[in-house]
C-alpha positions in Angstrom: 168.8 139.2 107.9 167.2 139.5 104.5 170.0 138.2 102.3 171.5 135.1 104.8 172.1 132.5 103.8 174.0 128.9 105.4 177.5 128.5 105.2 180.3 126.2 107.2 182.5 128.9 109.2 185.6 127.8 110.8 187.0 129.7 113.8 190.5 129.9 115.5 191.1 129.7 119.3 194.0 128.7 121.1 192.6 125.3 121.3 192.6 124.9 117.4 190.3 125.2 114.5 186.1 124.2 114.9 183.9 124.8 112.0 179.9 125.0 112.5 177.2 125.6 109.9 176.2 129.3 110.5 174.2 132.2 108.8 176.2 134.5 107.4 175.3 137.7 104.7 175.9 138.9 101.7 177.8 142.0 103.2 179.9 139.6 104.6 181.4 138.1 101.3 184.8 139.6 99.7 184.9 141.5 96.9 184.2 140.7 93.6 181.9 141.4 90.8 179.3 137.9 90.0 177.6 136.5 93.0 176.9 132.9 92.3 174.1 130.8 94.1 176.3 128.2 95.0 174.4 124.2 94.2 178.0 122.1 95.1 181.4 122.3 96.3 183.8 118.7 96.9 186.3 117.7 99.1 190.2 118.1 97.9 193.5 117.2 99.7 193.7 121.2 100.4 190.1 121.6 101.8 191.5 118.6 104.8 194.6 121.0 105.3 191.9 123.9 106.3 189.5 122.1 108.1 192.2 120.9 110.5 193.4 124.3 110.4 196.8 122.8 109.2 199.8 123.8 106.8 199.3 127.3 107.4 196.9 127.8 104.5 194.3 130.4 106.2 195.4 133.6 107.9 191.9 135.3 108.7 189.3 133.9 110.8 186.6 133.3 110.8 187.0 131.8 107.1 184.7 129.8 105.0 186.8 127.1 103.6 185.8 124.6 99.8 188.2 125.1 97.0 185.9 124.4 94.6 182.3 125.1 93.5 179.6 124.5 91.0 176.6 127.3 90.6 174.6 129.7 88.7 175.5 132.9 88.9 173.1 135.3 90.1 174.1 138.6 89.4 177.0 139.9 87.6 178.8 143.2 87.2 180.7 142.5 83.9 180.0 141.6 80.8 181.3 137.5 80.4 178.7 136.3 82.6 174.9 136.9 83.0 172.2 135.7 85.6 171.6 132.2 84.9 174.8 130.9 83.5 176.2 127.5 85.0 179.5 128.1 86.4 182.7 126.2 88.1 185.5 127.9 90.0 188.8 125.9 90.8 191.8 127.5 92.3 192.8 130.9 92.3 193.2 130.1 96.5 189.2 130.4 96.6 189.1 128.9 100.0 192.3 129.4 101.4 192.9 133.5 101.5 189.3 134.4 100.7 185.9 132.2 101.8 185.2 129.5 99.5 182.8 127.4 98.2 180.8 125.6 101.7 178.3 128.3 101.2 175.1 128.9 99.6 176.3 131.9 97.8 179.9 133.0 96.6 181.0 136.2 95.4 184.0 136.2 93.5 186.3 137.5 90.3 184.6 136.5 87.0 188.0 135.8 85.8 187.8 133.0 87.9 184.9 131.3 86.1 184.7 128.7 83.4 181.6 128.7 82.2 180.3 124.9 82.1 179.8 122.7 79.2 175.9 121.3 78.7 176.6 118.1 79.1 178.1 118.2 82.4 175.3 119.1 85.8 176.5 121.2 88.0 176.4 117.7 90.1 178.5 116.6 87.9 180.7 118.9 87.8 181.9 118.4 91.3 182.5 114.9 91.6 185.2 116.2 88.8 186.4 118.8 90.5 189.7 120.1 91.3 191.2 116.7 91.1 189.4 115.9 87.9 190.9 119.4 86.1 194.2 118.8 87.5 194.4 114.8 85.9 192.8 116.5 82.8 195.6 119.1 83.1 198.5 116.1 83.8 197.1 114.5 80.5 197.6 117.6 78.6 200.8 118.3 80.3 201.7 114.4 79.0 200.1 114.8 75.6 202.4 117.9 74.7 205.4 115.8 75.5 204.7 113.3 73.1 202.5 110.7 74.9 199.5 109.3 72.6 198.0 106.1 72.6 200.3 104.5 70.4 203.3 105.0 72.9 204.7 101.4 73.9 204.1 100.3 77.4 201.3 101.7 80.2 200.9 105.0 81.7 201.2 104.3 84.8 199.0 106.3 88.0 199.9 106.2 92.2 197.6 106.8 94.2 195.3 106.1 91.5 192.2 105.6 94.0 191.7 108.7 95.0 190.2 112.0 93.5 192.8 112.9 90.7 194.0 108.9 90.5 190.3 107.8 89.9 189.6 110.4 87.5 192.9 110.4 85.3 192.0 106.4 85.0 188.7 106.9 83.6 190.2 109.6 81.3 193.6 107.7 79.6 191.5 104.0 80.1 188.6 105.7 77.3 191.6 107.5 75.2 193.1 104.3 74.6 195.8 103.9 76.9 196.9 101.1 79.4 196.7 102.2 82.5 198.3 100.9 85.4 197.2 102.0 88.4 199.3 101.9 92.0 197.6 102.3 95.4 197.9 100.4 98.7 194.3 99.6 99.2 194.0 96.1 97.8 190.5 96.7 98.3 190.2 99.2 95.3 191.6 97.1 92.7 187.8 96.0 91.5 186.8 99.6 91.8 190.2 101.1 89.5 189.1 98.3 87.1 185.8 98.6 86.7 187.5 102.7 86.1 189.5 100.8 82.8 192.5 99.9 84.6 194.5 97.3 82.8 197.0 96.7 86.0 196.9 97.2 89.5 200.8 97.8 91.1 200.6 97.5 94.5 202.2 100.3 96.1 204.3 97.9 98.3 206.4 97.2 94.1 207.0 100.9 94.0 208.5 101.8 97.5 211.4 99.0 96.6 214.4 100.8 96.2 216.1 100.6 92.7 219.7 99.0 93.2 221.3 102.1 90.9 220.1 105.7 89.4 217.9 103.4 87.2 215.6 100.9 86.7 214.7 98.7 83.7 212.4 100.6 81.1 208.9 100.0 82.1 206.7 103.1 81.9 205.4 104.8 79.0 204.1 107.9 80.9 203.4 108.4 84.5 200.8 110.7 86.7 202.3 110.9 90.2 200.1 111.9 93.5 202.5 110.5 96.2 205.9 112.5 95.7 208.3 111.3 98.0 210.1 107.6 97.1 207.9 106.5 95.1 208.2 109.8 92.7 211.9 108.9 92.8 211.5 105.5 92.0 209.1 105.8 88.9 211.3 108.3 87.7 213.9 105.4 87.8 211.5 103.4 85.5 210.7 105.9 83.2 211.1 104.6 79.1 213.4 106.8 77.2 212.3 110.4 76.6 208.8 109.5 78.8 207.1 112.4 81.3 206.2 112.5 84.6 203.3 114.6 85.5 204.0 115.7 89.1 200.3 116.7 91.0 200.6 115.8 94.7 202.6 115.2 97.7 200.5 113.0 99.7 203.6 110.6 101.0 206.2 113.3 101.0 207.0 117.0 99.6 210.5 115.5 99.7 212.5 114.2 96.5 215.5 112.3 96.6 216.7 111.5 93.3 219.8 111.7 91.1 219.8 113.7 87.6 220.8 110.4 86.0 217.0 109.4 84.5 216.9 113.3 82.9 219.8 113.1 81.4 220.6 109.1 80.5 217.0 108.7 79.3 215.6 112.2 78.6 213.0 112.0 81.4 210.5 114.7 81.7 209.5 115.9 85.2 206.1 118.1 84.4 204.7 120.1 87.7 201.5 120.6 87.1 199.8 124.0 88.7 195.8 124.0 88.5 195.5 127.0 91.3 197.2 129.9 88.8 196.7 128.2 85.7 195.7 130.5 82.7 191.6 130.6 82.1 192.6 129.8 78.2 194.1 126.7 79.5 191.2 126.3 82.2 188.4 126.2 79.1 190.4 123.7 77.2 190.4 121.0 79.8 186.5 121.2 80.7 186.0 121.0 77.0 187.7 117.8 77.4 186.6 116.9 80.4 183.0 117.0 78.8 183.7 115.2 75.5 186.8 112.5 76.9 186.2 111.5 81.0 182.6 108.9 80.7 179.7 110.5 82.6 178.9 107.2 83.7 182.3 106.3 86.0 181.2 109.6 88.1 178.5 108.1 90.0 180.6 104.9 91.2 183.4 107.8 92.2 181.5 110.0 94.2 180.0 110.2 97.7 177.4 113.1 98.0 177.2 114.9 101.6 175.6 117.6 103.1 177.4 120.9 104.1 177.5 120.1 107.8 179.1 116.4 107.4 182.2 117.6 105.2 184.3 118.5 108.3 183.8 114.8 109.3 185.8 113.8 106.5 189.0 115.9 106.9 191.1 113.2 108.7 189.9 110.3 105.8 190.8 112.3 103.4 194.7 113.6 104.6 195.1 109.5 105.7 194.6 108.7 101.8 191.0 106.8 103.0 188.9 108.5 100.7 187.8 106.6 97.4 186.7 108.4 94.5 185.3 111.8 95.3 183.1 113.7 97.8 180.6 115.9 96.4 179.0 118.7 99.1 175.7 119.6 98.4 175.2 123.1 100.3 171.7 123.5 100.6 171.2 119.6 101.8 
């Protein structure tokens, strides 16, 4: 085959999902009108959900799973993008209902594409990521409700070692803000410092149930991952007229609150979509990304792998055991 190139395929069987690295073709690739040679793809929460063939995310096999990808584009159809232009895809359910980004080539929907700024590598520009354009996204989200770097108290971030939690540190630490940052690895707390992390909050402080609808004034602004109690609790702890940026659900999809923070205090609950969000929107938070998150933190927050180990990391990453980010280079 002429045009083959490697790819991780997962198939279905009535004993579960198995992925392998296979050849596949360009023939085989959906619809769309830029192919992009594809250098890197990373490891999100969602990419663990397909590889363990779980949450009913993929409906056609076999599938090519990565949410993400990094590339130059090869050939293109319409007129934003050109052979050789440096490109990043997030979202749009690349991955999930069409194949994604564990292949050596891509062909997808230009609207799709940022194009990316020159001072970020392609490299680079996976151990951001999804996770590091959602926390820039959160920020923004926070920023247009009034947080700035004069606000009183710390912005506080759960599950602040991992991809979006590692990434939203760097960012609000070089901005200015105090950041406290919650997990339940005591064994992180050099690593989220060394990120700019003025407190660590062990997670063990934020699962203690408040003893009414609120709690004394403590944070400024918050970026949750966890959902579940400990949403519910920072939103008990919120400062008058603060936001919460809602990103994850890796405790729980489940919130159990009262309406007594929004309307006592004025507290902001912000959901946060980076799968749909407007390209306009998209452009503006790699701009940022490229002038506001330090180059420099990325390579203590990223594990590089080749295409045919990412499937090893499925479990670490849905048990909240992955630090930082994992970066898949698809033609190691």
């Amino acid at each position: 085959m002429a045009d083959a190139f490697n790819a991780l395929v997962l198939n279905k069987d009535d004993d579960g999902v198995t992925s392998a690295v296979e050849s596949v073709g360009l023939d085989d690739l959906p619809e769309g009108d830029v192919v992009v040679a594809v250098d890197y793809s990373t490891l999100n929460y969602k990419d663990g959900l397909v590889l363990k063939g779980l949450g009913g995310l993929v409906r056609n096999y076999p599938h090519v799973p990565g949410v993400d990808l990094s590339g130059i584009v090869e050939s293109s159809d319409g007129a934003d993008f050109s052979a050789g232009d440096r490109v990043v895809l997030n979202g749009w359910r690349f991955g999930e209902v069409c194949w994604g980004g564990y292949a050596q080539k891509a062909r997808v929907k230009s609207d799709w594409l940022v194009k990316l700024p020159d001072n970020i590598s392609n490299e680079q520009a996976m151990a951001i990521g999804t996770a590091g354009y959602t926390a820039m996204l959160a920020v923004m989200a926070l920023e247009d409700h009034g947080l700035s770097p004069d606000s009183e108290g710390e912005v506080l971030i759960t599950g602040a070692a991992g991809g979006v939690g590692s990434i939203a540190t760097a960012i609000l630490a070089n901005l200015g803000y105090q950041v406290a940052a919650s997990t339940g690895r005591a064994e992180t707390a050099d690593y989220l410092k060394s990120l700019g992390a003025a407190s660590i909050v062990g997670r063990e402080e934020l699962e203690e149930v408040p003893k009414g609808p609120l709690s004394g004034e403590r944070w400024a602004g918050a970026i949750d991952n966890v959902g579940g109690p400990i949403l519910a609790n920072v939103l008990a702890g919120m400062k008058y007229h603060a936001s919460v940026a809602s990103i994850g659900l890796a405790a729980s999809a489940k919130l159990e609150t009262t309406v007594v923070p929004f309307i006592i205090r004025g507290v902001n609950l912000l959901g946060i979509d980076s799968v749909m969000c407007p390209k306009d929107k998209r452009i503006i938070a790699w701009d940022r990304l490229s002038k506001e998150l330090p180059q420099d933190k990325l390579g203590d927050a990223a594990t590089i792998v080749g295409l045919g180990d990412i499937a090893g990391y499925a479990d670490d990453i849905l048990a909240g055991q992955v630090k930082g980010r994992v970066v898949v280079d698809v033609n190691a």
